[in-house]
PQR file with spaces between the fields and no chain letter, atoms N, CA, C, O and H, PARSE charges and radii, in Angstrom:
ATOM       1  N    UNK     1       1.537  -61.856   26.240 -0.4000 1.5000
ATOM       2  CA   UNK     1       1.127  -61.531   27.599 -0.0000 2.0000
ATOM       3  C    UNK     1       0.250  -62.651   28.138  0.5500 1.7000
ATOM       4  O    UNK     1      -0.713  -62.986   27.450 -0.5500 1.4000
ATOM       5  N    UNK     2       0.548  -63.454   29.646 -0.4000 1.5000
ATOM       6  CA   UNK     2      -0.203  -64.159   29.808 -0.0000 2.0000
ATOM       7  C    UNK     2      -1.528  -63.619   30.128  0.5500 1.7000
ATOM       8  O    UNK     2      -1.678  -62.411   30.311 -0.5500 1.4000
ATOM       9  H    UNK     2       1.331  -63.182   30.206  0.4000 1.0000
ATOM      10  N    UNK     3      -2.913  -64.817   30.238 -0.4000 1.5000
ATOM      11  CA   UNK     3      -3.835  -64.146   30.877 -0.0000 2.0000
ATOM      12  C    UNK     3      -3.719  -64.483   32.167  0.5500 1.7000
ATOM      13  O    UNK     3      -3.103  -65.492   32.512 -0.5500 1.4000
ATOM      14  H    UNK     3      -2.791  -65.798   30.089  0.4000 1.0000
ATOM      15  N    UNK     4      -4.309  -63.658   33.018 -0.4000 1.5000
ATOM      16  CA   UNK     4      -4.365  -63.841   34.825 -0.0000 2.0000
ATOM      17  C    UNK     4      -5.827  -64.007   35.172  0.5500 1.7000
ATOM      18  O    UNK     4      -6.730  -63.250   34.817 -0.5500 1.4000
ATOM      19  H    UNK     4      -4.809  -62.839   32.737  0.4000 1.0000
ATOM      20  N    UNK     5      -5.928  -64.960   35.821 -0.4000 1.5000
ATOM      21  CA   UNK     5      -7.430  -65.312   36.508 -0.0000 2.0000
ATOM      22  C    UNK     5      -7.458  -66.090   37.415  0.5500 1.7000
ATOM      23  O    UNK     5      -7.080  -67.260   37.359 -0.5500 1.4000
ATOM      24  H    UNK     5      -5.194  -65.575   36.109  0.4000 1.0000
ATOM      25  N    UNK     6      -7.875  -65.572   38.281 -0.4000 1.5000
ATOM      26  CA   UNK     6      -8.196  -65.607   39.778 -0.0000 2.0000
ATOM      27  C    UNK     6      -6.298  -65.705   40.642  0.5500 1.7000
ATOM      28  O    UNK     6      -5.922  -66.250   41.680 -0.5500 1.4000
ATOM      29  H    UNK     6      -8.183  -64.621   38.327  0.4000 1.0000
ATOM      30  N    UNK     7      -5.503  -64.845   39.522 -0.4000 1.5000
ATOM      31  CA   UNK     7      -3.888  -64.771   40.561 -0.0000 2.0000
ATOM      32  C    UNK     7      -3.036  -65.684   40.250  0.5500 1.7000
ATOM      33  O    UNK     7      -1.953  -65.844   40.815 -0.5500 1.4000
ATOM      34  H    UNK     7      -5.808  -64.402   38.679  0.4000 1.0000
ATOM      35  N    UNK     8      -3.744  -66.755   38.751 -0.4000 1.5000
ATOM      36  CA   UNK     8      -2.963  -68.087   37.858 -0.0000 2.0000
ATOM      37  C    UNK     8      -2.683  -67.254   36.469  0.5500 1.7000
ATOM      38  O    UNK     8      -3.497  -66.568   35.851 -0.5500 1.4000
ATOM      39  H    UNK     8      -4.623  -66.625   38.293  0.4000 1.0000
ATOM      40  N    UNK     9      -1.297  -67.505   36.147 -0.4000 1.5000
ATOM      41  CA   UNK     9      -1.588  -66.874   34.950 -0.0000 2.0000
ATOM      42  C    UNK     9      -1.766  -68.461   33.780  0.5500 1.7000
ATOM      43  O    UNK     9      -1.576  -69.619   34.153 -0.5500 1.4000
ATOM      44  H    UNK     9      -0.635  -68.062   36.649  0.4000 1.0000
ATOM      45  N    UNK    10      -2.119  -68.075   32.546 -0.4000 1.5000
ATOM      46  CA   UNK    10      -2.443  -68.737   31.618 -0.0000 2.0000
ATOM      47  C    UNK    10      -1.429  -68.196   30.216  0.5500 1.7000
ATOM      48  O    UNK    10      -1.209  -67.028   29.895 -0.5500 1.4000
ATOM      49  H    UNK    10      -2.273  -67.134   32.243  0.4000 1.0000
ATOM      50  N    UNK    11      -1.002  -69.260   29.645 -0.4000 1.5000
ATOM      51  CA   UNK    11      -0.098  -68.857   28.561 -0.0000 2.0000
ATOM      52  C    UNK    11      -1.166  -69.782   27.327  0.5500 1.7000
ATOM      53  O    UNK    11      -1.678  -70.896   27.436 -0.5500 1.4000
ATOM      54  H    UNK    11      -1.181  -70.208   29.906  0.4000 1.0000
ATOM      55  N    UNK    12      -1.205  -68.968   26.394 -0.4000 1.5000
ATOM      56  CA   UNK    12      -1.677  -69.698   25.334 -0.0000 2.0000
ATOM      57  C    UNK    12      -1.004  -70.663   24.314  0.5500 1.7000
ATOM      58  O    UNK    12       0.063  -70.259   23.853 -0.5500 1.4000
ATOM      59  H    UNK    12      -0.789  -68.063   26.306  0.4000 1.0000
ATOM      60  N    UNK    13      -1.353  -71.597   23.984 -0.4000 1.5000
ATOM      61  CA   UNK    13      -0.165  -72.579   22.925 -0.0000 2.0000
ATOM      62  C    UNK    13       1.021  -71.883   22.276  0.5500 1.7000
ATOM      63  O    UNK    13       2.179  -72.226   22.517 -0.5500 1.4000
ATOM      64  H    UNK    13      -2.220  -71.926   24.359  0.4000 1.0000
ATOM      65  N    UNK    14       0.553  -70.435   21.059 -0.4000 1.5000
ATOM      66  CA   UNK    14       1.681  -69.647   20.475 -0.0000 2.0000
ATOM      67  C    UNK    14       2.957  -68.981   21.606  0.5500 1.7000
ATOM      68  O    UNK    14       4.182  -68.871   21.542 -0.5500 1.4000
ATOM      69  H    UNK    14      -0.387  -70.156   20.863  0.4000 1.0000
ATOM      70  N    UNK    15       1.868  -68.623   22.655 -0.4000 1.5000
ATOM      71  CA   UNK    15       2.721  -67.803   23.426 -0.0000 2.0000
ATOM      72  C    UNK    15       3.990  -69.045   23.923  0.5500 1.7000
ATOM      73  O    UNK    15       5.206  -69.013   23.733 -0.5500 1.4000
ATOM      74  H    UNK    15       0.874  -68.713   22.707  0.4000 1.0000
ATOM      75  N    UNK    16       3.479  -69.669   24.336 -0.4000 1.5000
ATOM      76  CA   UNK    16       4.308  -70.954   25.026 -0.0000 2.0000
ATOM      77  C    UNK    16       5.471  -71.620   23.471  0.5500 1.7000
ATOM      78  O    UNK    16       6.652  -71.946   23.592 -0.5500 1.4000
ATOM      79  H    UNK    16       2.492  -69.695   24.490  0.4000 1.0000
ATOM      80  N    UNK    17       4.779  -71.643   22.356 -0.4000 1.5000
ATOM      81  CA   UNK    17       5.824  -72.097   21.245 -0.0000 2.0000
ATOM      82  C    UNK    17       6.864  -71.149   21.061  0.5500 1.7000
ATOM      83  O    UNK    17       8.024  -71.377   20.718 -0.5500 1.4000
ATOM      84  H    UNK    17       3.820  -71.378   22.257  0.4000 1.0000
ATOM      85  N    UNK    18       6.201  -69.801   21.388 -0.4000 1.5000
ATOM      86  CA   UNK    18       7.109  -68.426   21.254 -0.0000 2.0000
ATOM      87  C    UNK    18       8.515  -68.313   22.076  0.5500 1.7000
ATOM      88  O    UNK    18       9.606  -67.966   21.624 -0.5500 1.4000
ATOM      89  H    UNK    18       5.258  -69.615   21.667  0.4000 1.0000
ATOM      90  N    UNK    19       8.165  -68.728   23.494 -0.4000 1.5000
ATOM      91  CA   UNK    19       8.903  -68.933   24.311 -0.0000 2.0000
ATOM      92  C    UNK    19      10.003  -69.606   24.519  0.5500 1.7000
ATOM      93  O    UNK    19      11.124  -69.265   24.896 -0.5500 1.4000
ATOM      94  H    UNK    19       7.279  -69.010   23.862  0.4000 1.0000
ATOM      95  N    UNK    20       9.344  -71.016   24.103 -0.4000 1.5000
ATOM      96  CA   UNK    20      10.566  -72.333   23.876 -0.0000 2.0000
ATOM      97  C    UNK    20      11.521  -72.010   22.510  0.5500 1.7000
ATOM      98  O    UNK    20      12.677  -72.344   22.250 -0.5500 1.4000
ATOM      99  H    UNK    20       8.433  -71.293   23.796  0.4000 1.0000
ATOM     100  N    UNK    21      10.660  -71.321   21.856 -0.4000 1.5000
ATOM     101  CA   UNK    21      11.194  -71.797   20.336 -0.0000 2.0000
ATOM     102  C    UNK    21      11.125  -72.515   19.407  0.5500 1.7000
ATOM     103  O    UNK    21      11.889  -72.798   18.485 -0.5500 1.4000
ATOM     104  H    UNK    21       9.721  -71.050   22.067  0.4000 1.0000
ATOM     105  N    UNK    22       9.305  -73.057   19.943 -0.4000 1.5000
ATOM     106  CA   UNK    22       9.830  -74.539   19.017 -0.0000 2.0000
ATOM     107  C    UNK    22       8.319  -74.012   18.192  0.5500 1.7000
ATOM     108  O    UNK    22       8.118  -72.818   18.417 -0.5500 1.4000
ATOM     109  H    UNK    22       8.684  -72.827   20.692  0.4000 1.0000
ATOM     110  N    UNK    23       7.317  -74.610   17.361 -0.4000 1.5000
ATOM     111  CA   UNK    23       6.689  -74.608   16.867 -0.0000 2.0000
ATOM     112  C    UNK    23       5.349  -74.920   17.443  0.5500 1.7000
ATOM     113  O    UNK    23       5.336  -75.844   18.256 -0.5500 1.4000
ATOM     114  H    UNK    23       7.480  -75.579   17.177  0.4000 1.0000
ATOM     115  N    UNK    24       3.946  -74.184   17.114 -0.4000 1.5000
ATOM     116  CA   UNK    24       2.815  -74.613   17.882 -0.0000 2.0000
ATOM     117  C    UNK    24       2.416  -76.096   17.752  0.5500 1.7000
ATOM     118  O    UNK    24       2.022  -76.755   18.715 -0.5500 1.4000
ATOM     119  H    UNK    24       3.957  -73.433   16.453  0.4000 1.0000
ATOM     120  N    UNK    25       2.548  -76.608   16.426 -0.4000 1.5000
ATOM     121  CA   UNK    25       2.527  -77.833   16.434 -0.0000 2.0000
ATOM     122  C    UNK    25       3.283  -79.053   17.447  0.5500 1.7000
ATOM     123  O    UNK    25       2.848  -80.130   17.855 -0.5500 1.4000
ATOM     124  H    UNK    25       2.867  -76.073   15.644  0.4000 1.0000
ATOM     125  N    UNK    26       4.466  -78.434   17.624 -0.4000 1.5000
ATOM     126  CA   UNK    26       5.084  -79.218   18.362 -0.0000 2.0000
ATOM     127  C    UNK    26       4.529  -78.664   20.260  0.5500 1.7000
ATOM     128  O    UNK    26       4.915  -79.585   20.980 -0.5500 1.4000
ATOM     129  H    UNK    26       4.820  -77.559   17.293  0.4000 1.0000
ATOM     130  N    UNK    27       4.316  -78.329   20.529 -0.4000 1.5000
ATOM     131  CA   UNK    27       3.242  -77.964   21.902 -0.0000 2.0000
ATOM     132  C    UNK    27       2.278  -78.262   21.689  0.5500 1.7000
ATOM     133  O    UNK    27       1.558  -78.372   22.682 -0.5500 1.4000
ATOM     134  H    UNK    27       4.003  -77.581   19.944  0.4000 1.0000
ATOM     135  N    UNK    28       1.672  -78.565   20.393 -0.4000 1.5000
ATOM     136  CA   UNK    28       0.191  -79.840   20.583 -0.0000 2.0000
ATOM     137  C    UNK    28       0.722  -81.122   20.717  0.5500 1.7000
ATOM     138  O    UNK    28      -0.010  -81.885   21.348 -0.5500 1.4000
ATOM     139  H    UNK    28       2.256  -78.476   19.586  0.4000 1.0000
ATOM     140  N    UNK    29       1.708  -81.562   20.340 -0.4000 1.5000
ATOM     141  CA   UNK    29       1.995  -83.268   20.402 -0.0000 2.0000
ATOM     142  C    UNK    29       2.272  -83.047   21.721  0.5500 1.7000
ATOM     143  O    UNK    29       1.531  -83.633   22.510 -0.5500 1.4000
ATOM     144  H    UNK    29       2.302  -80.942   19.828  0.4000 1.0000
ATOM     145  N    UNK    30       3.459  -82.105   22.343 -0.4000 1.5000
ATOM     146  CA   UNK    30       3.761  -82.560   23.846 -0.0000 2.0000
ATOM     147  C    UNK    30       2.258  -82.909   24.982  0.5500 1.7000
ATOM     148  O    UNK    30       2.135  -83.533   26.036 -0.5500 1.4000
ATOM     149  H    UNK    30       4.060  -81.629   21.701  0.4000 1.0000
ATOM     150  N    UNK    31       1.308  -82.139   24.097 -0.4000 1.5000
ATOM     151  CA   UNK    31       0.393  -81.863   25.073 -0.0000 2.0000
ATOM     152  C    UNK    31      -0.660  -83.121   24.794  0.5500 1.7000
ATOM     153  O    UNK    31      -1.290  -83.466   25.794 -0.5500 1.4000
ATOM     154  H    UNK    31       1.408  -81.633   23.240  0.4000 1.0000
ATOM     155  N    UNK    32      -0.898  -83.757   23.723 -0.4000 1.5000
ATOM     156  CA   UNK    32      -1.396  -84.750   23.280 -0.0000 2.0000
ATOM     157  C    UNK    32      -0.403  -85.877   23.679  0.5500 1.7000
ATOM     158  O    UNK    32      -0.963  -86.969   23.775 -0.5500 1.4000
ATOM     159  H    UNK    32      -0.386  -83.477   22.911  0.4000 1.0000
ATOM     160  N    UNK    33       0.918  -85.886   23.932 -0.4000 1.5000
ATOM     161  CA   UNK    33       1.310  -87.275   24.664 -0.0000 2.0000
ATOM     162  C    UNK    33       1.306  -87.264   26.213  0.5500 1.7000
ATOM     163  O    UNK    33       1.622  -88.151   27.006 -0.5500 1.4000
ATOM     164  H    UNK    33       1.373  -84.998   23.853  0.4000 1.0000
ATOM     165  N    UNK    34       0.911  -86.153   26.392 -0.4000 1.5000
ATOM     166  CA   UNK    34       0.743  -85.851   28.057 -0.0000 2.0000
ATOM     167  C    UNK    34       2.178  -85.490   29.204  0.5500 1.7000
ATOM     168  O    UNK    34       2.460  -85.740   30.376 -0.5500 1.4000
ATOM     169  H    UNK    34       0.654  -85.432   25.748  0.4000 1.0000
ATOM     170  N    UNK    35       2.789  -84.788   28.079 -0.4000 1.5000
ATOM     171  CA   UNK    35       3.934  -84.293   28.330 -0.0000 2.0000
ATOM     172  C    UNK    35       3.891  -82.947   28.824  0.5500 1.7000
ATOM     173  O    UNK    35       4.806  -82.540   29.540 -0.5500 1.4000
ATOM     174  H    UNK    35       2.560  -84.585   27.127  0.4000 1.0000
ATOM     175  N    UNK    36       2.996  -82.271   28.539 -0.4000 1.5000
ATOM     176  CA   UNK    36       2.795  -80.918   28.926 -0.0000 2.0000
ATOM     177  C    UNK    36       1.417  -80.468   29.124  0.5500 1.7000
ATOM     178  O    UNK    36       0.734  -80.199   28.136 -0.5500 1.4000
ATOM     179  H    UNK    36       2.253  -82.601   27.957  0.4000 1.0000
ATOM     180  N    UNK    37       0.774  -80.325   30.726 -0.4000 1.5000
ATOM     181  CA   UNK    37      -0.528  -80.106   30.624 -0.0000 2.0000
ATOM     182  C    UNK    37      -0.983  -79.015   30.431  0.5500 1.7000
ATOM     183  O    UNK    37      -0.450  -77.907   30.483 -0.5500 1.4000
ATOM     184  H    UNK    37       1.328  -80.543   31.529  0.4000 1.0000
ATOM     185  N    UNK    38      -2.676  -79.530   30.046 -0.4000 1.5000
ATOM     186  CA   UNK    38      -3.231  -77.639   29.815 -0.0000 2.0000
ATOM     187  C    UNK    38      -4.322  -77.945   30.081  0.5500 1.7000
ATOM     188  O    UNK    38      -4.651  -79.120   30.245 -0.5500 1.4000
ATOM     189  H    UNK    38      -3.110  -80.430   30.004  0.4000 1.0000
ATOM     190  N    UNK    39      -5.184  -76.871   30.188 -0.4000 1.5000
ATOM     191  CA   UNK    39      -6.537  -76.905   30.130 -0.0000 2.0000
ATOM     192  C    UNK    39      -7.619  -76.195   29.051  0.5500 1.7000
ATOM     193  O    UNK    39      -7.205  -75.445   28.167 -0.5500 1.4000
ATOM     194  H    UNK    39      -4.917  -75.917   30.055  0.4000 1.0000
ATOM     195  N    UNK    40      -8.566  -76.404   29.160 -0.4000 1.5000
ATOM     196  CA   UNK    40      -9.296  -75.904   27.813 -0.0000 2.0000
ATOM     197  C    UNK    40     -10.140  -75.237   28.831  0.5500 1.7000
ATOM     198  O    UNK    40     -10.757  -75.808   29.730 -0.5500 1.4000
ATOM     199  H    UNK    40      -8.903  -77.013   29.878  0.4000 1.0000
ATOM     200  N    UNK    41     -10.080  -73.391   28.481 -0.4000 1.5000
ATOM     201  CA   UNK    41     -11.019  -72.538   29.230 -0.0000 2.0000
ATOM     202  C    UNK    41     -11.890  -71.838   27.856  0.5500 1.7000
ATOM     203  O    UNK    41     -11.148  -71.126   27.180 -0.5500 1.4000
ATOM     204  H    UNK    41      -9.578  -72.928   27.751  0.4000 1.0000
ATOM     205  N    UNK    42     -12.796  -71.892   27.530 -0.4000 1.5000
ATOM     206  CA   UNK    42     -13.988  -71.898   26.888 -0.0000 2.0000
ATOM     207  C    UNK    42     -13.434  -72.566   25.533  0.5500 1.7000
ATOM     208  O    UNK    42     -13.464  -73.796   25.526 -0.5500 1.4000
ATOM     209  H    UNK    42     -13.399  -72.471   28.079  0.4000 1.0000
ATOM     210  N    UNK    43     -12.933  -71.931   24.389 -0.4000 1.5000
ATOM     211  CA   UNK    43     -12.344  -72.193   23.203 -0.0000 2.0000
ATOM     212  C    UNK    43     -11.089  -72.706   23.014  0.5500 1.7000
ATOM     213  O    UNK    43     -10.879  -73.745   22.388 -0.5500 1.4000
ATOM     214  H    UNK    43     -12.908  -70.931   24.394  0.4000 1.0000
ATOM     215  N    UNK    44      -9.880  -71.737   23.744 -0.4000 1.5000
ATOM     216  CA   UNK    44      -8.526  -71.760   23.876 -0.0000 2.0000
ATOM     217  C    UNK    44      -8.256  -72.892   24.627  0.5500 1.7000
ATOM     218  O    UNK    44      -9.075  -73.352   25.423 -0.5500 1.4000
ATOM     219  H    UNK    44     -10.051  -70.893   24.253  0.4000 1.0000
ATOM     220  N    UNK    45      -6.977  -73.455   24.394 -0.4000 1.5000
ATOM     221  CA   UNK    45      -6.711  -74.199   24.884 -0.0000 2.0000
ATOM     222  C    UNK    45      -5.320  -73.580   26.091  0.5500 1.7000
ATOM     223  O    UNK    45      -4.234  -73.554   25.513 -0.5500 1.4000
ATOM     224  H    UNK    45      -6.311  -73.081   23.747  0.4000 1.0000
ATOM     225  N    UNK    46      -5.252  -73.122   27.573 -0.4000 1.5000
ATOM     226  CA   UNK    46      -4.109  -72.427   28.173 -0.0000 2.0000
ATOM     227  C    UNK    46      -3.604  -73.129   29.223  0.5500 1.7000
ATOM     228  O    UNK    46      -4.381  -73.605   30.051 -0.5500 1.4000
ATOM     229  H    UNK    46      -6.135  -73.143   28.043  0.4000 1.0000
ATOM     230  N    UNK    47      -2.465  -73.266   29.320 -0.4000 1.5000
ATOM     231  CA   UNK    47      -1.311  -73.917   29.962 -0.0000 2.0000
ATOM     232  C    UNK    47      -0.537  -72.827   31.031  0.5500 1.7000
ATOM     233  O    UNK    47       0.089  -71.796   30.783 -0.5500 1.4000
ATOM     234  H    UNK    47      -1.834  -72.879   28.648  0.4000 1.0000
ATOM     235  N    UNK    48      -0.840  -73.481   32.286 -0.4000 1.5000
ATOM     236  CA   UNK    48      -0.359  -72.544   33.754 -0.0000 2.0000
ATOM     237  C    UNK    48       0.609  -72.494   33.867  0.5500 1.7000
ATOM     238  O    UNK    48       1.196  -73.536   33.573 -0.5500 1.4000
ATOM     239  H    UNK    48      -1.347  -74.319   32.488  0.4000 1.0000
ATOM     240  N    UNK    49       1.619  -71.131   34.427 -0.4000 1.5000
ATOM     241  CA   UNK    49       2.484  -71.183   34.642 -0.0000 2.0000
ATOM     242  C    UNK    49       3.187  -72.317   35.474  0.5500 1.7000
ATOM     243  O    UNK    49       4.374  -72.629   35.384 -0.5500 1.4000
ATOM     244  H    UNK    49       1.142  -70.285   34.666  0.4000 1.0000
ATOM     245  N    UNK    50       2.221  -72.891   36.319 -0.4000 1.5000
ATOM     246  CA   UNK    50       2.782  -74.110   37.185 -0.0000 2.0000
ATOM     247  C    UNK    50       3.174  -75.346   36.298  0.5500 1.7000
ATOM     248  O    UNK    50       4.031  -76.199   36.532 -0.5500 1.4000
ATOM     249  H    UNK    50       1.257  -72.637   36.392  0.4000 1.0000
ATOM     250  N    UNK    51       2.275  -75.219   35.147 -0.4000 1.5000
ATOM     251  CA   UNK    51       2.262  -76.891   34.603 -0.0000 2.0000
ATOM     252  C    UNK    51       3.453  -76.405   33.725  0.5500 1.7000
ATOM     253  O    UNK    51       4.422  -77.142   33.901 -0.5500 1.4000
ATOM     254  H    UNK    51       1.579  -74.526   34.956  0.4000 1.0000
ATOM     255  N    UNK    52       3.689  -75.426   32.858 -0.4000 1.5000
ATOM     256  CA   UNK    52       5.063  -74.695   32.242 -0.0000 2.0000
ATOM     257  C    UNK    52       6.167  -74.891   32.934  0.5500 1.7000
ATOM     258  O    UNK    52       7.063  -75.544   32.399 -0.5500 1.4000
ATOM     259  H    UNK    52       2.902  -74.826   32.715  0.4000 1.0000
ATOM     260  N    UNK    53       6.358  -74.346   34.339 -0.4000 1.5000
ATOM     261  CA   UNK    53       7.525  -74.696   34.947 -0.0000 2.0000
ATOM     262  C    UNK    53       8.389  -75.996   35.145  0.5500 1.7000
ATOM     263  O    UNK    53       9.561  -76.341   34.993 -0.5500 1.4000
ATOM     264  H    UNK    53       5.630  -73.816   34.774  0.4000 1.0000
ATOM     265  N    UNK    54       6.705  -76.761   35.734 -0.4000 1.5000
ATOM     266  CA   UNK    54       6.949  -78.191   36.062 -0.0000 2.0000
ATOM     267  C    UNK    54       7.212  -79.102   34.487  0.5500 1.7000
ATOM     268  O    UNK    54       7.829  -80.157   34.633 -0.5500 1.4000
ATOM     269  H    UNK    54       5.753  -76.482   35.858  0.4000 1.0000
ATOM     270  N    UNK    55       6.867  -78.817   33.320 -0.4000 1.5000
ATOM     271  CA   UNK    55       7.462  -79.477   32.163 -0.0000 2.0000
ATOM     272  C    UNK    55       8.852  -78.684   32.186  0.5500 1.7000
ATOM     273  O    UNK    55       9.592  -79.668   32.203 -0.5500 1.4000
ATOM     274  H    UNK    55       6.365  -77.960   33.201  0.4000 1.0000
ATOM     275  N    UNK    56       9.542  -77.812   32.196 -0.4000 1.5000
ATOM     276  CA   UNK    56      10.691  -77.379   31.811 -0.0000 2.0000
ATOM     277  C    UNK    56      11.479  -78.215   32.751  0.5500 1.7000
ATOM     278  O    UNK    56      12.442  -78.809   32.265 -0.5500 1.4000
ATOM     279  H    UNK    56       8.941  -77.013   32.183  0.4000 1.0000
ATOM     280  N    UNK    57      11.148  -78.406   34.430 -0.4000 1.5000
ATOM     281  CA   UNK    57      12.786  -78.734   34.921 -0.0000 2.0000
ATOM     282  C    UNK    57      12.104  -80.041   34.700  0.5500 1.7000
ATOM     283  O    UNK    57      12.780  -80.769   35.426 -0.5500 1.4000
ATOM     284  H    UNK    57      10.366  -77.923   34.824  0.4000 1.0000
ATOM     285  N    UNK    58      11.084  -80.892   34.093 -0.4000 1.5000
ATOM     286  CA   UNK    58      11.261  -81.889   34.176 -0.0000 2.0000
ATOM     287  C    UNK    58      12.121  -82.611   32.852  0.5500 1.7000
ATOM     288  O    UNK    58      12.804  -83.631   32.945 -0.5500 1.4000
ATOM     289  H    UNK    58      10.535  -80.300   33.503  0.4000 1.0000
ATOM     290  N    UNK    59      11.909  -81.843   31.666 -0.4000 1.5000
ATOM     291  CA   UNK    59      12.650  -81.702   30.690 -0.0000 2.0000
ATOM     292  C    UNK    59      14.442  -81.779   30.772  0.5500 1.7000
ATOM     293  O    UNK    59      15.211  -82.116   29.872 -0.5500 1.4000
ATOM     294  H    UNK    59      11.355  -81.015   31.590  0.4000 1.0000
ATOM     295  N    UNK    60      14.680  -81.456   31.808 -0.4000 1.5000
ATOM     296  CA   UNK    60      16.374  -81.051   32.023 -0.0000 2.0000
ATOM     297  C    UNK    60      16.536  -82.310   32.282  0.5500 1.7000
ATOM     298  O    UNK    60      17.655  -82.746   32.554 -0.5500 1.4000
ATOM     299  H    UNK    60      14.055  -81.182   32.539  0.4000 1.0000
């Protein structure tokens, strides 16, 4: 379930590896080569549905 704050939702790394299919590890490298952005909200590290979308069709 994403989180929602302030009407953005937020997907967490697993949730987002869950999704694609691929492994959490592999959503830290995309995100460490700056392939897929995120932000760090206190501890977690969560990735917006906007920046999710915008890596997928940029991916195609």
């Amino acid at each position: 379930m994403p989180t929602v704050i302030e009407g953005i939702k937020f997907y967490t790394i697993p949730e987002v590896a869950e999704a694609l299919n691929v492994t959490s590890q592999t959503i830290r490298a995309w995100i460490k080569k700056g392939k897929l952005k995120s932000q760090r909200i206190g501890r977690p590290i969560l990735i917006t549905e906007t920046n999710l979308k915008e890596f997928l069709k940029e991916s195609k």
